[in-house]
BALOBA-1460 file (C-alpha; in Angstrom, 3 decimals):
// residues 127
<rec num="1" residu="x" x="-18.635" y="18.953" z="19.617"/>
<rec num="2" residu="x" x="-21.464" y="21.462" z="20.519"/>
<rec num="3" residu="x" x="-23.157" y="23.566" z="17.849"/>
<rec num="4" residu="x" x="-21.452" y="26.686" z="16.371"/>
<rec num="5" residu="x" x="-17.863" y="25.825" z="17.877"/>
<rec num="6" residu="x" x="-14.807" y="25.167" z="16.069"/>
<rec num="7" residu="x" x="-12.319" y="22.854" z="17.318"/>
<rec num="8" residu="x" x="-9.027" y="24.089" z="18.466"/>
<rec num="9" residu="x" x="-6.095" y="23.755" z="16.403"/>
<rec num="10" residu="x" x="-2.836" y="22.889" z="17.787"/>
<rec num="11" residu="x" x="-0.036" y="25.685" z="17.291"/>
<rec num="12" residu="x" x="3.531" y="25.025" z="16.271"/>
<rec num="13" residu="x" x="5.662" y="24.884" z="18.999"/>
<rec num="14" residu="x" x="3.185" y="24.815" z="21.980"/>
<rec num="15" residu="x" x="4.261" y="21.480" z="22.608"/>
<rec num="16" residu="x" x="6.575" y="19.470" z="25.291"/>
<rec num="17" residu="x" x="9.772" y="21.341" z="25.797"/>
<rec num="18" residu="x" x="12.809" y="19.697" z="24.779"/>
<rec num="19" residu="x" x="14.423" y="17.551" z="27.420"/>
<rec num="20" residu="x" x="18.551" y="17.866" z="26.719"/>
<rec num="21" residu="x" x="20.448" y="19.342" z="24.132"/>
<rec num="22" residu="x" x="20.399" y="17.740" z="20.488"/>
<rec num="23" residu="x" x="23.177" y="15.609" z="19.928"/>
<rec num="24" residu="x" x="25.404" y="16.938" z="17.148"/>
<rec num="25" residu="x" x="26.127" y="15.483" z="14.078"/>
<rec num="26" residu="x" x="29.602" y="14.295" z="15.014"/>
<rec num="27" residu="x" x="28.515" y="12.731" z="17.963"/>
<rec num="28" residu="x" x="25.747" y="10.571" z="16.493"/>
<rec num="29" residu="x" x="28.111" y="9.731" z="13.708"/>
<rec num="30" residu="x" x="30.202" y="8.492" z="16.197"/>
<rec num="31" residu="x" x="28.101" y="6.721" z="17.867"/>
<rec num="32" residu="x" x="25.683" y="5.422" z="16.051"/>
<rec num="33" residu="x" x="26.875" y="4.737" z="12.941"/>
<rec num="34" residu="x" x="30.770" y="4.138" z="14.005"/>
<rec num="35" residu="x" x="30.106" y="2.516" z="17.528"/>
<rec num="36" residu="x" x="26.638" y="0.774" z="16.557"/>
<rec num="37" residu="x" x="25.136" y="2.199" z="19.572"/>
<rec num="38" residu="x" x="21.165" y="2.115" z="19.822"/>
<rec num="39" residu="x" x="19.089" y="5.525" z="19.385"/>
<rec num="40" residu="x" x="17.451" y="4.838" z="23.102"/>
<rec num="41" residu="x" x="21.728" y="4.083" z="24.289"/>
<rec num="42" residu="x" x="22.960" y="7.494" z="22.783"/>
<rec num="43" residu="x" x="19.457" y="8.976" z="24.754"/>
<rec num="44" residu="x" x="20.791" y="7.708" z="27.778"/>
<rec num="45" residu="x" x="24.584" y="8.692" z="27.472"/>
<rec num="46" residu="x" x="23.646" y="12.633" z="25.670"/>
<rec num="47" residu="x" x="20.784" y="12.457" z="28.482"/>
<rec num="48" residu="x" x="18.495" y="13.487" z="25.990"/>
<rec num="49" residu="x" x="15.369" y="11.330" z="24.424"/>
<rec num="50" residu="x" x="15.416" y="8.919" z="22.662"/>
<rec num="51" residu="x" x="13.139" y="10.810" z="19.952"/>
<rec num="52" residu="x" x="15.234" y="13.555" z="20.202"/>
<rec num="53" residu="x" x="17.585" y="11.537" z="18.719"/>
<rec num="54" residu="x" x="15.986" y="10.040" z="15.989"/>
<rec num="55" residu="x" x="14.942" y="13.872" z="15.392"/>
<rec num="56" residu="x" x="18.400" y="14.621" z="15.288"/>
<rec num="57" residu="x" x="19.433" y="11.873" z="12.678"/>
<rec num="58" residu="x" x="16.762" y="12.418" z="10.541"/>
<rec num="59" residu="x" x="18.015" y="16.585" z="10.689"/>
<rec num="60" residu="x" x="21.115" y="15.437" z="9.740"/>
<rec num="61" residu="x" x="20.322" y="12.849" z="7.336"/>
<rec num="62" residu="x" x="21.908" y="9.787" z="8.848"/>
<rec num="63" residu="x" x="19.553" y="6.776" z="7.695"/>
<rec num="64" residu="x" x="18.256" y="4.730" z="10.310"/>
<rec num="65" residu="x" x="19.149" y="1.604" z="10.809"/>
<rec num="66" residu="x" x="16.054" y="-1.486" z="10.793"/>
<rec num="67" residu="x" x="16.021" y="-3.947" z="13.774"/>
<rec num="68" residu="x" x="15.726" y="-6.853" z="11.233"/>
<rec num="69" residu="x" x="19.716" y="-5.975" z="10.373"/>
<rec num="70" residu="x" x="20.692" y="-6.044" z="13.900"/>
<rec num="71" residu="x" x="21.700" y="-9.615" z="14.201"/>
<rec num="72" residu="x" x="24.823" y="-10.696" z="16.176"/>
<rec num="73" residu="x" x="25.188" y="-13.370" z="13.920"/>
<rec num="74" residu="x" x="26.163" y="-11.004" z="10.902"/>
<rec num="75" residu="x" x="29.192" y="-9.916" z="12.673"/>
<rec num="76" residu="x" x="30.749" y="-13.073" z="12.607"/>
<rec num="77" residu="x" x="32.285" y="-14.225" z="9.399"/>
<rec num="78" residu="x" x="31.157" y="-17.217" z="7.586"/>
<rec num="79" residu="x" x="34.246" y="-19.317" z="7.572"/>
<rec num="80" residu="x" x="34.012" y="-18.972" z="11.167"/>
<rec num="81" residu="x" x="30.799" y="-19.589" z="11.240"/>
<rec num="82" residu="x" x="30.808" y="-22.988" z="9.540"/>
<rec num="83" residu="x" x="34.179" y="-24.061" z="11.701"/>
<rec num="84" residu="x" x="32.367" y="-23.852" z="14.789"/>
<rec num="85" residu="x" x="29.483" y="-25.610" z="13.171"/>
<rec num="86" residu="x" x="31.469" y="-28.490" z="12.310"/>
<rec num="87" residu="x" x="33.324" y="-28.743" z="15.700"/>
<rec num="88" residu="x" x="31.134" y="-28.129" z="18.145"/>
<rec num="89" residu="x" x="27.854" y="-29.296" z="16.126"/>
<rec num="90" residu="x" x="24.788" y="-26.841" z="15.630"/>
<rec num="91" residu="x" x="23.178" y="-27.303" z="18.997"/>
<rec num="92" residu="x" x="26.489" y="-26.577" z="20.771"/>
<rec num="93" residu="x" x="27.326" y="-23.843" z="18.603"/>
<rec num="94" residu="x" x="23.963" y="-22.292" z="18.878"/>
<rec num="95" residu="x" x="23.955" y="-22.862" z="22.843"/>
<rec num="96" residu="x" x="27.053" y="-20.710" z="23.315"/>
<rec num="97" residu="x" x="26.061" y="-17.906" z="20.897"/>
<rec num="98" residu="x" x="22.969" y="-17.722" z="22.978"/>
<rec num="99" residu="x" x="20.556" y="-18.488" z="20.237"/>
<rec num="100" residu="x" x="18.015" y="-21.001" z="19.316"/>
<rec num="101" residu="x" x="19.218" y="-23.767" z="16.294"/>
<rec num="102" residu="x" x="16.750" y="-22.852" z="14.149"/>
<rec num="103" residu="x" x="17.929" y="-19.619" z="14.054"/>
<rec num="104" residu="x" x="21.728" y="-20.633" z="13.456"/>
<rec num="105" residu="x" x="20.223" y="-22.844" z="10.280"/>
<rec num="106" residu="x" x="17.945" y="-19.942" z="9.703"/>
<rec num="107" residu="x" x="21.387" y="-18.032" z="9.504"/>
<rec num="108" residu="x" x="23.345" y="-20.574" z="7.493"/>
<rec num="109" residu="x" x="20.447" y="-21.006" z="4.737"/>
<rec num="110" residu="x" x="20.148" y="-16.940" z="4.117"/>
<rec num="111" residu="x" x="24.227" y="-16.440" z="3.565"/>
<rec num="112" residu="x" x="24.183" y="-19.164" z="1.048"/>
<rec num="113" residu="x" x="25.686" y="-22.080" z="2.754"/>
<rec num="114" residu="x" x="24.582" y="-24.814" z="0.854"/>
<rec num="115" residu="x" x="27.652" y="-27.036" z="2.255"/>
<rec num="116" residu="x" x="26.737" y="-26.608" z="6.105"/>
<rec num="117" residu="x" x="23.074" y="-26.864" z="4.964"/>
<rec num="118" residu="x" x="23.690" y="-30.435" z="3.305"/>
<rec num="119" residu="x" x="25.588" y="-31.512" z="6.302"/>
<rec num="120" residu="x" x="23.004" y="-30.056" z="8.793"/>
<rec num="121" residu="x" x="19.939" y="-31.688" z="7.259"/>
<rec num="122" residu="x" x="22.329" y="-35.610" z="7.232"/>
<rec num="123" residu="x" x="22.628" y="-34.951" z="10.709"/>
<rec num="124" residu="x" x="19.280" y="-33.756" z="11.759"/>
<rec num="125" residu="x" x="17.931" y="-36.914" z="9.754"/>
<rec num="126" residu="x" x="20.419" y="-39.419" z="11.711"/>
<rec num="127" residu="x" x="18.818" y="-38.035" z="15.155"/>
């Protein structure tokens, strides 16, 4: 910066015009919270941005959800869960959900499983 200058300050509201309308907060309860859909999905179908709408939720106070609670594998309940284990094994199982085995026993072990768990690690050890 040269000698005797200041450096310019940003005003408020000199930035990037908006791109869409803001979503209302009956639509993103709808679909976000109700359908599940992802911020950059209700971008796409509002055509509006995808930080728009994470403005939006955060205006209306809808919490975020974190990636970490996304899993496909929470949907499905655990009885089910331990059925299909026991038929179709883990690696079969795990094949048609589309996932790796360690993360099916990665699963298992965090919802308390301590049954499927037992059997997993007799059969892993008879491999």
């Amino acid at each position: 910066m040269k000698k005797g200058k200041t450096p310019q300050t940003r005003r408020a509201g000199t930035g990037r015009p908006p791109s869409g309308k803001a979503p209302s907060k009956k639509n993103l309860l709808r679909l976000y919270v109700e359908e599940g859909k992802s911020i950059r999905g209700i971008g796409e179908s509002l055509n509006c941005s995808k930080d728009m709408v994470a403005r939006a939720l955060k205006a209306h106070g809808i919490e975020t959800r974190s990636n970490a609670s996304r899993s496909r594998l929470r949907t499905i309940e655990l009885s089910v869960l331990k059925e299909s284990v026991r038929d179709k094994g883990i690696r079969g199982y795990a094949k048609e959900l589309g996932i790796t085995e360690g993360a099916l026993r990665h699963h298992l072990k965090v919802r308390k499983s301590p049954h499927i768990m037992r059997n997993l690690c007799r059969i892993t050890t008879l491999m």
